[in-house]
Backbone as a ProteinNet text record, in pm:
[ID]
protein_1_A
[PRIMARY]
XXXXXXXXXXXXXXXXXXXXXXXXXXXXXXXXXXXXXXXXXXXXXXXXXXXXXXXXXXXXXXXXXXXXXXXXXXXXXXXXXXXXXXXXXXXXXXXXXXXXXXXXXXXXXXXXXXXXXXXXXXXXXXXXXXXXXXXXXXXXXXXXXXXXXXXXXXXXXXXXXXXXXXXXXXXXXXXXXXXXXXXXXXXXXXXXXXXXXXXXXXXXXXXXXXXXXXXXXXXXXXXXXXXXXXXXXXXXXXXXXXXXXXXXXXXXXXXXXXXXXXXXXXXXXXXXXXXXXXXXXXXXXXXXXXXX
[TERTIARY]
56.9	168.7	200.2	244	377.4	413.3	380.8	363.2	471.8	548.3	641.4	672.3	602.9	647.4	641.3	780.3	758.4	773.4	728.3	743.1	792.5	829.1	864.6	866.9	824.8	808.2	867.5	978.2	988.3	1057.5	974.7	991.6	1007.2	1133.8	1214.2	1170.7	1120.9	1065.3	1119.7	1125.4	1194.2	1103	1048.9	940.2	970.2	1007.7	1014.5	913.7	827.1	759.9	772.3	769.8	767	616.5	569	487.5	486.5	361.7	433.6	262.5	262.5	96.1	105.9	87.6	71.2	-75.6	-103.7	-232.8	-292.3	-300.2	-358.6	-287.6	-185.2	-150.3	-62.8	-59.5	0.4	52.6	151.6	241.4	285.3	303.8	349.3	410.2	564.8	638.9	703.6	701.5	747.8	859.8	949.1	1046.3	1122	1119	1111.9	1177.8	1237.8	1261.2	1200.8	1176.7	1141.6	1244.5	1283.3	1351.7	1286.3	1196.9	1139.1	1158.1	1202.2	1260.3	1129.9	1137.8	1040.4	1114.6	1079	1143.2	1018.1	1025.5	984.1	1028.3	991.6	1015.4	953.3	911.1	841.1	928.2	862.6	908.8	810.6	767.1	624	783.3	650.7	697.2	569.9	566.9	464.1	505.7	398.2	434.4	328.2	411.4	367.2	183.7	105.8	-22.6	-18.5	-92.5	-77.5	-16.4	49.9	220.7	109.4	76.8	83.3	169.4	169.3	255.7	320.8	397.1	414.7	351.6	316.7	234.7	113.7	14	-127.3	-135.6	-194.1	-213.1	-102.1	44	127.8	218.4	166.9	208.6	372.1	457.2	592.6	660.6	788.8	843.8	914.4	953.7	1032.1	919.3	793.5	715.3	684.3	705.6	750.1	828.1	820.1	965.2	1013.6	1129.7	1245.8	1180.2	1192.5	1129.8	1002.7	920.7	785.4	777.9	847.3	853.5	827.7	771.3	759.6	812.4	931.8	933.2	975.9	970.8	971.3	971	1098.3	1113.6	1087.8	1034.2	1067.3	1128.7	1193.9	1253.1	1232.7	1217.9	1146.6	1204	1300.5	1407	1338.2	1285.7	1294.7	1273.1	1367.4	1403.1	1370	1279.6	1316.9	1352.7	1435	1471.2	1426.9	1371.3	1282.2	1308.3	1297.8	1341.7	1219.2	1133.1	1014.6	1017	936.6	887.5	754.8	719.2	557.9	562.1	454.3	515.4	320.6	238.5	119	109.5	20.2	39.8	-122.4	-179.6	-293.4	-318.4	-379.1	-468.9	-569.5	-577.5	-708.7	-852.2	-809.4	-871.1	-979.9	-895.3	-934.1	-845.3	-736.6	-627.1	-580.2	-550.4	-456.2	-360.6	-280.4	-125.7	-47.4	-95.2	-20.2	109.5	259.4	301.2	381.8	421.3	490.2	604.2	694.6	787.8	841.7	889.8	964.9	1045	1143.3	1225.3	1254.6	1224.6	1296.3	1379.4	1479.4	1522.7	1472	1476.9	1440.1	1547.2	1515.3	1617.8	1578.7	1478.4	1412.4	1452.8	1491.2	1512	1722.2	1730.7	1881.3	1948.4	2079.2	2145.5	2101.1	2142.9	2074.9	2003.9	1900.5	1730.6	1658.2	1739.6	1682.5	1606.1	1711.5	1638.2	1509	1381.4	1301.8	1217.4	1245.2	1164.7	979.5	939.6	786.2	706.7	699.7	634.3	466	425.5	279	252.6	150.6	116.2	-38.4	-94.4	-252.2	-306.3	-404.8	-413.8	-593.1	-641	-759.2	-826.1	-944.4	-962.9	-1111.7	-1142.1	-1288.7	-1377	-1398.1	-1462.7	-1568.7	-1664.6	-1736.1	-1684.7	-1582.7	-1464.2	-1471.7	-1440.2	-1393.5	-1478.5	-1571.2	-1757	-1807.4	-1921.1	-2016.4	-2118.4	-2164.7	-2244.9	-2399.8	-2398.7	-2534	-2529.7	-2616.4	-2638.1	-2666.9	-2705.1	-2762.3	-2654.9	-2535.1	-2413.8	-2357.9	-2317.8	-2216.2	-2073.1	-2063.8	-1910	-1892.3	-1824.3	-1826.7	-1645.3	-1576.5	-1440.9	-1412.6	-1327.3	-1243.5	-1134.1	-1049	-927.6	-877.7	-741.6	-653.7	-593	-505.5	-421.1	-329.4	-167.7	-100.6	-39.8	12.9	142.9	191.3	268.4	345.1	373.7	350.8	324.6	468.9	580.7	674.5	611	666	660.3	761	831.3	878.8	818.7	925.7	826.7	867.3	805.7	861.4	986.5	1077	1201.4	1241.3	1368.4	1409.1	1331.6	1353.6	1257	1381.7	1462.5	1565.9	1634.4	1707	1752.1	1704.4	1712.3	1656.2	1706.1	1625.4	1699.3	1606.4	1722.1	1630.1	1543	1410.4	1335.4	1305.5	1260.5	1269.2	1134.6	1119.6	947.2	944.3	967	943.7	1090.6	1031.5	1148.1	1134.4	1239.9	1226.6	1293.7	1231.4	1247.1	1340.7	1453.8	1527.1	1577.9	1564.4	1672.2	1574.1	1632.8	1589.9	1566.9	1482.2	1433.9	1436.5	1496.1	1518	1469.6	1414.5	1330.4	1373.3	1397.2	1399.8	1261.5	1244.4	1090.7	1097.6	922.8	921.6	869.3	950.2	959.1	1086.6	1077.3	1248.5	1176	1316.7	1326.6	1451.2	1375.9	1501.6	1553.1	1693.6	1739.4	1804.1	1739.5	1771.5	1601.6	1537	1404.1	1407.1	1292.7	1269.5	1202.4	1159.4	1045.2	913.8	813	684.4	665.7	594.7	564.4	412.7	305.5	210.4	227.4	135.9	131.5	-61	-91.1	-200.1	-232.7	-341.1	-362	-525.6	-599.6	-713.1	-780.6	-926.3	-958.4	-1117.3	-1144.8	-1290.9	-1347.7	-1500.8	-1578.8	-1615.6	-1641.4	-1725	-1842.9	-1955.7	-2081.8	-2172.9	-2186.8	-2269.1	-2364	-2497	-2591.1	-2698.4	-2774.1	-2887.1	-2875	-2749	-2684.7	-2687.1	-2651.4	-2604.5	-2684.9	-2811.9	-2904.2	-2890.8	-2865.8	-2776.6	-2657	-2586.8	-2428.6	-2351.6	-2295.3	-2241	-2082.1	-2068.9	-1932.2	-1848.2	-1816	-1736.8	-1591.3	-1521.1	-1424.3	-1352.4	-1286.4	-1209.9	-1081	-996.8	-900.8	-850.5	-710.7	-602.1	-474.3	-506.5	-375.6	-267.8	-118.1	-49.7	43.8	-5.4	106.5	220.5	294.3	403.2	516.6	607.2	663.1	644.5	466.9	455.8	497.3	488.6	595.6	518.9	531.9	420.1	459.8	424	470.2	414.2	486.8	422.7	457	304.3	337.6	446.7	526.6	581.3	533.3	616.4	579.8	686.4	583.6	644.7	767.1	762	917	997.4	984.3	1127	1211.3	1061	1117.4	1107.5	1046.1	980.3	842.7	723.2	599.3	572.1	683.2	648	784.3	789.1	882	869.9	914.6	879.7	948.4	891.9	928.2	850	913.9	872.3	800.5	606.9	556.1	504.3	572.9	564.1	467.9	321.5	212.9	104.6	56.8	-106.9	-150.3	-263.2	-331.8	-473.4	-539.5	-679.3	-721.4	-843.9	-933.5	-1053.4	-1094.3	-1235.8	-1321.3	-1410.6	-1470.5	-1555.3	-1594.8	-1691.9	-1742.2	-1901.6	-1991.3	-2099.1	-2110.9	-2148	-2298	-2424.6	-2506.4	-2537.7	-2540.6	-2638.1	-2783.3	-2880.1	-3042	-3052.2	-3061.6	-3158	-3279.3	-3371.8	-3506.1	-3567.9	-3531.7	-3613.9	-3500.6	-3459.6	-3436.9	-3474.9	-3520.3	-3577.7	-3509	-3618.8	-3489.8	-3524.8	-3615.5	-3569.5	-3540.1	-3511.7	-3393	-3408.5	-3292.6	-3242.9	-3266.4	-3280.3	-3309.9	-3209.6	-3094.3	-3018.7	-3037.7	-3004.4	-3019.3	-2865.6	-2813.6	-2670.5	-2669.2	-2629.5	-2641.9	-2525.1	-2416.6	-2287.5	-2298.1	-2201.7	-2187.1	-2053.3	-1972.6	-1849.3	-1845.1	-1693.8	-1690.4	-1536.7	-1515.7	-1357.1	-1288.5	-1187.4	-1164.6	-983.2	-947	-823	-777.5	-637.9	-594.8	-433.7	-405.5	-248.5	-211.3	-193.4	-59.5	39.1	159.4	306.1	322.2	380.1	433.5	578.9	629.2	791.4	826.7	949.1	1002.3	1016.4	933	954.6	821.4	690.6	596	512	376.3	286.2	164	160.6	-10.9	87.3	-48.7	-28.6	-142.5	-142.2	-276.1	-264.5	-414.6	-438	-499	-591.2	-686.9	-767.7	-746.3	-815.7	-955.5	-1043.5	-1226.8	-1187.3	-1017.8	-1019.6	-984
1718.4	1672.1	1770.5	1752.7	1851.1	1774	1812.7	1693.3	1759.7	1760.8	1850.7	1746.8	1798.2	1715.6	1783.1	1689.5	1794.4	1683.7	1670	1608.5	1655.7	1615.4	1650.4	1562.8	1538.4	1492.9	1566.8	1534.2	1553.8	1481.7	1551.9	1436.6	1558.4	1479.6	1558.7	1473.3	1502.6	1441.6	1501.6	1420.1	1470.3	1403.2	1446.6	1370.7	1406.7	1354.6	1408.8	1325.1	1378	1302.5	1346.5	1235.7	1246.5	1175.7	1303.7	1235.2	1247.3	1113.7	1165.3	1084.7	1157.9	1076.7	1098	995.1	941	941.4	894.1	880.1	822.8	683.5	566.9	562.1	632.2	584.8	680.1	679.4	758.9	717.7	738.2	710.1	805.8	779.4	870.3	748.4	873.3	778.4	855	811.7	878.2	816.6	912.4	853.4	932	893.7	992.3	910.2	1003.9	942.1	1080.6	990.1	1059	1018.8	1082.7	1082.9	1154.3	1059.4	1054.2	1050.7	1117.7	1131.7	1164.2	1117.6	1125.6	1139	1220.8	1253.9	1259	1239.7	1280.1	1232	1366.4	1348.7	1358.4	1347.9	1361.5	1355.7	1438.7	1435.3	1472.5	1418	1410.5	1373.3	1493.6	1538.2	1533.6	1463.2	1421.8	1416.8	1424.9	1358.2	1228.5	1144	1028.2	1026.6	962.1	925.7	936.5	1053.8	1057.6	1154.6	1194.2	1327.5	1423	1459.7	1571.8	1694.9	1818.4	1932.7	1990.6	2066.6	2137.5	2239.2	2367.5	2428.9	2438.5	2419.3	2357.7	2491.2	2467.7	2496.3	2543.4	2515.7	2572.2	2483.9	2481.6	2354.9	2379.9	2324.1	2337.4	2225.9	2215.5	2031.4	2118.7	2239	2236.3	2227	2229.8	2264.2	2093.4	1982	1854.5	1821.5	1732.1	1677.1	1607.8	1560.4	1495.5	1339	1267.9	1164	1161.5	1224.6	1156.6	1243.6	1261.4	1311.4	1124.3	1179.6	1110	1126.4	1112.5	1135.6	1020.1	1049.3	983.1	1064.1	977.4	1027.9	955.2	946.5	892.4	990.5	883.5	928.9	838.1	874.8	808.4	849.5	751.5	825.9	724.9	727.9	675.2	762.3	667	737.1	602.3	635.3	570.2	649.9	575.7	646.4	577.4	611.5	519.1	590	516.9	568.6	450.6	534.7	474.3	523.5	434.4	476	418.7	505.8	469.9	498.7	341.6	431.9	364.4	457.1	479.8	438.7	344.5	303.5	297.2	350.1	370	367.3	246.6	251.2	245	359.6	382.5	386.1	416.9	446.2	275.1	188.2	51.1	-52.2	20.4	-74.7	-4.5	12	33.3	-69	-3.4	-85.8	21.9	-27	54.3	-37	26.1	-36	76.3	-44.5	61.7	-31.6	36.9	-12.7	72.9	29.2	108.9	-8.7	51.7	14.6	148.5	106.2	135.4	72.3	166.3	151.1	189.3	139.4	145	106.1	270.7	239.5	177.7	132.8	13.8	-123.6	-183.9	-315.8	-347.3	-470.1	-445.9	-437.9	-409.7	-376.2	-414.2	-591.1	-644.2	-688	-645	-621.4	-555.4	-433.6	-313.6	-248.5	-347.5	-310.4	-390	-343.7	-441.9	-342.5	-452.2	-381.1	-452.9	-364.4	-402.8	-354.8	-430.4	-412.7	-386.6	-373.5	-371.1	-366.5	-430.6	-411.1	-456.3	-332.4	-366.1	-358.9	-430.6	-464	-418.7	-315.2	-255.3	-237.4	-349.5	-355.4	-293.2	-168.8	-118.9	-208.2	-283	-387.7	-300.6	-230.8	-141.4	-62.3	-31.4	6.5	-44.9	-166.4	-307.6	-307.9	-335.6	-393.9	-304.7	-261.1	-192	-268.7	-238.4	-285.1	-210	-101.6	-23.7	58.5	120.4	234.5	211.2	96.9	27.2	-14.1	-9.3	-48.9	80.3	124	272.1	247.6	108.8	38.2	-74.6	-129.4	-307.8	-270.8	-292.4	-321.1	-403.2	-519.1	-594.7	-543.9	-634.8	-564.5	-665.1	-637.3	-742.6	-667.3	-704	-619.5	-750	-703	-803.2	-669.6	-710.8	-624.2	-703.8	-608	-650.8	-515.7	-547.4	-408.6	-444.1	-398.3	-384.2	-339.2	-359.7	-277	-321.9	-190.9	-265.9	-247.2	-192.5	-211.5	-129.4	-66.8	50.8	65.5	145.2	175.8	105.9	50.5	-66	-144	-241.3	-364.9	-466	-472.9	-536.9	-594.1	-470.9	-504.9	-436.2	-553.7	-451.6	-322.2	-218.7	-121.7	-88.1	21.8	21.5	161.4	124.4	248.1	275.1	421.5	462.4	406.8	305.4	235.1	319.2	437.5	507.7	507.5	538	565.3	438.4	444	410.8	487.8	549.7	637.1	749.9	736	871.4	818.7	703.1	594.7	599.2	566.4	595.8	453.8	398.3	195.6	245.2	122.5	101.4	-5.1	-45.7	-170.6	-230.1	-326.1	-376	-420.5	-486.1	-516.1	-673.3	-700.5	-807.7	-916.1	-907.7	-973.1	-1012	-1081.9	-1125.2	-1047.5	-969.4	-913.1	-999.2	-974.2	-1036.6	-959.5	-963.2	-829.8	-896.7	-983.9	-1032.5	-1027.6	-911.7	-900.2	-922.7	-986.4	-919	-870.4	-746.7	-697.7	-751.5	-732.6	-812.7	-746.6	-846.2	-839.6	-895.4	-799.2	-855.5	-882.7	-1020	-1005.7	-1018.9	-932.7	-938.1	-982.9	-1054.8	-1049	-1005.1	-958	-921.4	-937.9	-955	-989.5	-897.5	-843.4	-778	-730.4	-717.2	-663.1	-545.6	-444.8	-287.4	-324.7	-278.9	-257.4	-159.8	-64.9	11.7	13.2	1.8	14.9	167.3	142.9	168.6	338.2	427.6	535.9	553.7	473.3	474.9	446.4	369	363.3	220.5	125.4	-14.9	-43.8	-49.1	-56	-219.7	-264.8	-378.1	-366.2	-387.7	-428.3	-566.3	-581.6	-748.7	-755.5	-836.5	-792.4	-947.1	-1060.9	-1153	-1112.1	-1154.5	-1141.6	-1199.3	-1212	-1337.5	-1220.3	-1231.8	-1192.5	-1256.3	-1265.8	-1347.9	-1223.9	-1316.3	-1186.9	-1302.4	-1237.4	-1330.1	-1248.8	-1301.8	-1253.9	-1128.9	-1182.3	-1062.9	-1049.9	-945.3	-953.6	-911.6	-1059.7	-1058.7	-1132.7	-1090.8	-1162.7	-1277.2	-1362.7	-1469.4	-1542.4	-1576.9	-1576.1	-1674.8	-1695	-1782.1	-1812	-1920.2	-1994.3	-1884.4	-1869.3	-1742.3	-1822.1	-1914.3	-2006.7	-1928	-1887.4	-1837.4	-1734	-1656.7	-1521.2	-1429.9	-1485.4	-1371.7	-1389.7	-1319.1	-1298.2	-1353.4	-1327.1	-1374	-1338.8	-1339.6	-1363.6	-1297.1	-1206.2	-1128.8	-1232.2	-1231.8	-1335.4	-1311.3	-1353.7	-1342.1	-1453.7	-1423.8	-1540.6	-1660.2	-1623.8	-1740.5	-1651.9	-1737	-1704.5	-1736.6	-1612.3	-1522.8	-1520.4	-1608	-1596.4	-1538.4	-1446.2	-1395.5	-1450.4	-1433.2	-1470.3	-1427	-1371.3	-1313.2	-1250.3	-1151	-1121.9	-1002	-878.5	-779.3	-756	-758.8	-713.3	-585.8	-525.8	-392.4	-397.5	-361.7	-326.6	-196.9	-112.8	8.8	18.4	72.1	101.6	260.8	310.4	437.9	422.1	423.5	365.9	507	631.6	740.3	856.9	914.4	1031.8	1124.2	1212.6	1339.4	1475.9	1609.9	1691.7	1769.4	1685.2	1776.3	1693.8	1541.4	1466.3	1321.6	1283.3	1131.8	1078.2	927.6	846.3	681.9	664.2	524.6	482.8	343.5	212.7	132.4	171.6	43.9	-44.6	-154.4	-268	-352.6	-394.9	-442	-572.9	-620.1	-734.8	-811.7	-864.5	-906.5	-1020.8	-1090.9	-1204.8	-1203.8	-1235.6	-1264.6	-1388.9	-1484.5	-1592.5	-1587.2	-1546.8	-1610.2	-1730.5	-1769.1	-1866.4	-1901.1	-1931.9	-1920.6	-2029.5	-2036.3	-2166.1	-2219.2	-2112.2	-2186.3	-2107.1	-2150.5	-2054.4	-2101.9	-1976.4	-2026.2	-2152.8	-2153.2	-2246.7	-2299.9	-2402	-2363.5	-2375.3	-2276.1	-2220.1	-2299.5	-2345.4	-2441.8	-2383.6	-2261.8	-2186	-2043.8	-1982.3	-1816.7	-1732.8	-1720.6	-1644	-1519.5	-1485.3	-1310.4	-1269.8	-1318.9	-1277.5	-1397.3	-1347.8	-1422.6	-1404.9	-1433.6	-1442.9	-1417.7	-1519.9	-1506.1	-1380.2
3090.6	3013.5	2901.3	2810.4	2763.5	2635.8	2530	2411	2320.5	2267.6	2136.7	1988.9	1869.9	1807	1663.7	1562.2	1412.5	1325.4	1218	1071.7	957.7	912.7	756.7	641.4	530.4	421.2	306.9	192.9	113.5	14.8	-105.2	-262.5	-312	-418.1	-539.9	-633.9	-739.8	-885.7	-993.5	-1113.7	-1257	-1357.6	-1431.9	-1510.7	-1678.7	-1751.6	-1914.8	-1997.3	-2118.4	-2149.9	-2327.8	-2394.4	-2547.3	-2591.2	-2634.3	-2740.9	-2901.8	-2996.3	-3122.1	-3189.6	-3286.8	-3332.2	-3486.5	-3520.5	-3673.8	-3739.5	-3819.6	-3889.2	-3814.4	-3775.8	-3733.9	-3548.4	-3548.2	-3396.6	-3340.7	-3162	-3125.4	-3020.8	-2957.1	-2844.2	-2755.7	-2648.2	-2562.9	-2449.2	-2441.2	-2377.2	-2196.4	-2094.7	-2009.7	-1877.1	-1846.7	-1741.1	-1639.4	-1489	-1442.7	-1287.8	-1221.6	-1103.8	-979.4	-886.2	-711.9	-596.8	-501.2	-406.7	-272.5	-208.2	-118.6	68.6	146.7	274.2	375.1	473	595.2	734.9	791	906.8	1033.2	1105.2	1234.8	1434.2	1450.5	1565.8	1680.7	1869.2	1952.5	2073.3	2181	2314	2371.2	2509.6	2610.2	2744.3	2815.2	2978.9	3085.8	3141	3203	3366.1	3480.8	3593.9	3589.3	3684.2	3714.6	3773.6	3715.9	3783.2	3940.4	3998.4	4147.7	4190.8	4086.3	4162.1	4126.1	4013.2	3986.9	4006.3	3983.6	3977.4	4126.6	4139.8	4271.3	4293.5	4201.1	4189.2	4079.2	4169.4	4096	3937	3825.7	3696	3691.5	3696.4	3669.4	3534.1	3395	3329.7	3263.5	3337.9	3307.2	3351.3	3276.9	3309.7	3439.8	3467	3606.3	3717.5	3688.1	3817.7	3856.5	3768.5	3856.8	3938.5	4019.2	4117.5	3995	4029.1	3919.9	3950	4063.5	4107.5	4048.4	3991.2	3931.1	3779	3725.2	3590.9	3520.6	3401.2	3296.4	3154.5	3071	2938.3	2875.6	2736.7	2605.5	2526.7	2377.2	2301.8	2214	2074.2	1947	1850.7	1719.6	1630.4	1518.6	1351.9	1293.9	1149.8	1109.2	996.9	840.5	732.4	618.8	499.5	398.9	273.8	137.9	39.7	-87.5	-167.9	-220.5	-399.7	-544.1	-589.9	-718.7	-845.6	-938.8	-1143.7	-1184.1	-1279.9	-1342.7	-1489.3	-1571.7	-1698.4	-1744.7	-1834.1	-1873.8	-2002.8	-2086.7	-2242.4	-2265.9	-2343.2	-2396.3	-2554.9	-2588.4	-2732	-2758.1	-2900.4	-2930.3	-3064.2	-3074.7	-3277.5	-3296.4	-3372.7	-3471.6	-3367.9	-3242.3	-3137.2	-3134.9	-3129.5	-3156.7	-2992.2	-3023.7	-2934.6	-2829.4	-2723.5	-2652.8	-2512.3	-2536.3	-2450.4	-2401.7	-2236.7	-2128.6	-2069	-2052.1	-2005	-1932.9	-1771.4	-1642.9	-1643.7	-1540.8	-1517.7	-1350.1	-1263.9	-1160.4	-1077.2	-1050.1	-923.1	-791.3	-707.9	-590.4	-506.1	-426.7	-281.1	-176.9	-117.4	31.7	133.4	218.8	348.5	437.9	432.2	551.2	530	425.1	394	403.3	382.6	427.7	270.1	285.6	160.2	42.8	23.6	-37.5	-91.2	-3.7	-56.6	-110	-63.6	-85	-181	-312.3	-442.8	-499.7	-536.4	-618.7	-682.9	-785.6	-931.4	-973.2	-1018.8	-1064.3	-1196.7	-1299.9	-1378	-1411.6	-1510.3	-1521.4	-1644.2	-1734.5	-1872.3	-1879.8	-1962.4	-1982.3	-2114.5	-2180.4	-2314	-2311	-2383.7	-2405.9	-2555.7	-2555.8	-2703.8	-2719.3	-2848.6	-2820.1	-2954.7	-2887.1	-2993.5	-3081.9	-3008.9	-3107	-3205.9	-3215.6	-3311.8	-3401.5	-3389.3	-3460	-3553.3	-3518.3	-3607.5	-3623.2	-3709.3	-3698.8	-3617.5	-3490.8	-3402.6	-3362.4	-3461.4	-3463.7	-3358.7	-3375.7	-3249.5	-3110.9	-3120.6	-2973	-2908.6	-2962.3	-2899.4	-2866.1	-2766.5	-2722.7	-2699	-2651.1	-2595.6	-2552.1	-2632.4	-2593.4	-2597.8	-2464.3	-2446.7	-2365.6	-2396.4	-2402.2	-2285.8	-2205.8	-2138.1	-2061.3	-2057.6	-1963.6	-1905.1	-1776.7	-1732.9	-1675.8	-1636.9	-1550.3	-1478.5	-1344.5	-1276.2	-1186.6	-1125.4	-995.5	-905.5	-791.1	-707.8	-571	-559.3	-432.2	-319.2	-219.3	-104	44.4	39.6	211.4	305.2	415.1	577.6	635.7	789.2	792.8	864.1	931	969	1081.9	1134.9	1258.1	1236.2	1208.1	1177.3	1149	1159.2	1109.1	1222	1334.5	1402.6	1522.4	1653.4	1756.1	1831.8	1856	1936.1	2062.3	2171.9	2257.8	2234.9	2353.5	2343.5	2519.4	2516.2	2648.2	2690.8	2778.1	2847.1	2955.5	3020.5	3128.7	3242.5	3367.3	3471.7	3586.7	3677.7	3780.3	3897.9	3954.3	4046.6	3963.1	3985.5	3929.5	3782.7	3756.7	3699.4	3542.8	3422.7	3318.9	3266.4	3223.8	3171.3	3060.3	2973.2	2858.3	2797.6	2702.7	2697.9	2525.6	2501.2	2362.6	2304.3	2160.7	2093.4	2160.9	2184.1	2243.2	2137.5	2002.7	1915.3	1838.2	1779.9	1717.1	1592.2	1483.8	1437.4	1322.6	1201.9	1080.3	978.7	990	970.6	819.1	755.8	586.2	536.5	566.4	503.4	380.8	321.3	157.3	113.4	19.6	35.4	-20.8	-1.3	-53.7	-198.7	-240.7	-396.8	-433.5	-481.4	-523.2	-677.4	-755.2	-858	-885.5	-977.2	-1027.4	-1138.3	-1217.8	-1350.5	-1359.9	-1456.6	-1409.5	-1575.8	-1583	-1721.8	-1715.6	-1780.6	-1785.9	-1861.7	-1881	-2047.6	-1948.8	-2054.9	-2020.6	-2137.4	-2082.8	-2207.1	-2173.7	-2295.2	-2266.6	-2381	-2332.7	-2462.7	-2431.8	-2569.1	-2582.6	-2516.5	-2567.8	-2517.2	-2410.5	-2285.1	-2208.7	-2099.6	-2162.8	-2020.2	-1986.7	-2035.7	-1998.4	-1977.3	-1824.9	-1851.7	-1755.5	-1788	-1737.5	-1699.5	-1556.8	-1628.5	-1549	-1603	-1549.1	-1511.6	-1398	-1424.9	-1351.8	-1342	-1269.5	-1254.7	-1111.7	-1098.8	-1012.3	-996.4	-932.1	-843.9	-726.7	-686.9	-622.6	-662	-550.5	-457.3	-324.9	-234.6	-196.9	-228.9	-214.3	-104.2	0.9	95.9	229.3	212.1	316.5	466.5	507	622.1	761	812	932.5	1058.5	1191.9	1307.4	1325.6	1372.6	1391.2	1512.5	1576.8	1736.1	1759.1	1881.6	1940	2038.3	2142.4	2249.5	2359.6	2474.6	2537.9	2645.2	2650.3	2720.9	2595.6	2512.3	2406.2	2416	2506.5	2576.2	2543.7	2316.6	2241.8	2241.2	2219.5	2172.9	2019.6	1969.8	1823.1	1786.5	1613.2	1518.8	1399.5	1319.7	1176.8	1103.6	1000.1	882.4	740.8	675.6	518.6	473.8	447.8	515	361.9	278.8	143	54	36.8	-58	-46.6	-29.5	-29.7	-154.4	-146.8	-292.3	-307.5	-388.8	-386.3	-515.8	-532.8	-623.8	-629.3	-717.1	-675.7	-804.4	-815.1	-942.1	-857.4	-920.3	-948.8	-1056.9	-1011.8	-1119.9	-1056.5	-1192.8	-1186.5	-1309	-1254.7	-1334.7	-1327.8	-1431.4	-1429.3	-1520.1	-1474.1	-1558.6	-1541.3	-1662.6	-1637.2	-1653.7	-1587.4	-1608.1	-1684.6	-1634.4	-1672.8	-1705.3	-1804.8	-1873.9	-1961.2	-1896.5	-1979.3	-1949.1	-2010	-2003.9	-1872.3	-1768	-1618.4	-1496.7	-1546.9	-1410.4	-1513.3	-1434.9	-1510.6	-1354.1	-1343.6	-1252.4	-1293.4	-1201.5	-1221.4	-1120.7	-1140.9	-1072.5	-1095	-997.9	-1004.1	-871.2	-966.8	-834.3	-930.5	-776.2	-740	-711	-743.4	-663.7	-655.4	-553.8	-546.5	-461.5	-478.7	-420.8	-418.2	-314.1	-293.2	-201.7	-267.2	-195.6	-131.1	-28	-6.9	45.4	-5.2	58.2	112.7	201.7	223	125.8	-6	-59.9	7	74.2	113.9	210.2	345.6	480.8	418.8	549.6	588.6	605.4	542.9	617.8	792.2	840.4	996	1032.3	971.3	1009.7	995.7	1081.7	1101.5	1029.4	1130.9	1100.5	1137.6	1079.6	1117.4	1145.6	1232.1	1337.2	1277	1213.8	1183.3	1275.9	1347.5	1456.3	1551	1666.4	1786.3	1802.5	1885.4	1920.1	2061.2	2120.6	2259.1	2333
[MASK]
++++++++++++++++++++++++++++++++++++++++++++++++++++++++++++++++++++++++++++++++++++++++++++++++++++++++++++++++++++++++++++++++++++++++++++++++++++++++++++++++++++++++++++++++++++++++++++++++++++++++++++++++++++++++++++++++++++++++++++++++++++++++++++++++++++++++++++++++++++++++++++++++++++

């Protein structure tokens, strides 16, 4: 067979950034947009299982009969365009406050959709700052975070088109997706909030760190089987709310440091709970995976 294929990726970016620092505090502010395009393409020439060539190691699409050739093509067009800002706030090396901001488009989603925006803001307090906490303390911080994370889906997904499923005899098959396709997508949206201590003692040979957090996925975009009398396999849909919950913890020990090797000990531990809250409208259950 006979494989031909090319890609391309490219992003245009503009980034300006102000900063400015006072006695007690400093800021830095930034905003910037990307314009992101993906291209690719493929073509495969094959003979049919059994034909093989007319003249043996001779690898060329003319040295097939026309009757047992095999090809296919894909084509694979997406573009976002996105404008972001980020602004950095810092006291007395006590406080800090991160905050994001972005929207994109997306040519995968339909007109109307196209656009969605996502925030983010995180709140970082160095409590050892704060207090005099002695030497045995290295870092006791404090921290919150919230966001929201977009995302669409990838290209034709909206509406169906055809694709080449092979030949029949001389004759060229054309085949549509053996799924229904909804062409008023919206794009998915995570939201996070997250809460956690950092501690480090005793210069650094005790370290902890803690962290809880909540995610909601809200409108993710997933097939969902049907009953095959329908004629489809399934159905894409925007499937309500995905909820997580969960926590990581982190210990570190240096049991031994001197001045010809240090020796740590970190031990993890996590836990994570999901749960579906709300389907579609319509929707009973939603199968992620079979056993059968």
């Amino acid at each position: 067979g006979i494989v031909v294929g090319e890609g391309l990726e490219r992003n245009m970016d503009i980034l300006a950034t102000y900063k400015k620092d006072w006695d007690n505090f400093n800021l830095s502010i930034s905003g910037g947009a990307n314009a992101m395009y993906q291209r690719s393409a493929s073509i495969s020439n094959s003979s049919k299982p059994g034909s093989g060539l007319v003249v043996p190691n001779l690898f060329t699409v003319d040295n097939i009969n026309s009757g047992s050739l095999q090809y296919y093509n894909r084509r694979y067009e997406k573009s976002i365009n996105s404008v972001y800002g980020m602004a950095n706030f810092g006291w007395k090396d006590i406080a800090y406050v991160d905050l994001t901001a972005r929207n994109d488009w997306s040519s995968t989603l339909p007109a109307e959709n196209r656009s969605y925006f996502y925030p983010s803001a995180s709140l970082s307090l160095l409590v050892n700052n704060m207090f005099n906490m002695g030497n045995s303390v290295n870092l006791f911080k404090l921290r919150a975070g919230w966001a929201q994370v977009g995302n669409d889906t990838g290209p034709y997904r909206l509406n169906a088109t055809y694709g080449n499923s092979g030949q029949w005899g001389d004759a060229t098959m054309l085949s549509k997706p053996g799924g229904l396709l909804a062409p008023n997508l919206l794009p998915e949206q995570a939201t996070s909030l997250e809460f956690g201590i950092d501690l480090k003692l005793f210069h650094n040979r005790l370290r902890f760190e803690g962290t809880y957090y909540t995610v909601d996925n809200e409108n993710q975009i997933l097939g969902v089987p049907l009953a095959a009398s329908s004629g489809f396999g399934s159905v894409q849909i925007n499937a309500g709310l995905l909820q997580s919950t969960g926590y990581e913890l982190l210990l570190g020990i240096t049991p031994v440091r001197n001045d010809n090797w240090d020796w740590d000990l970190n031990f993890n531990f996590t836990q994570n709970e999901t749960k579906m809250i709300e389907l579609a409208e319509g929707v009973a259950f939603i199968e992620f995976w079979s056993s059968a």
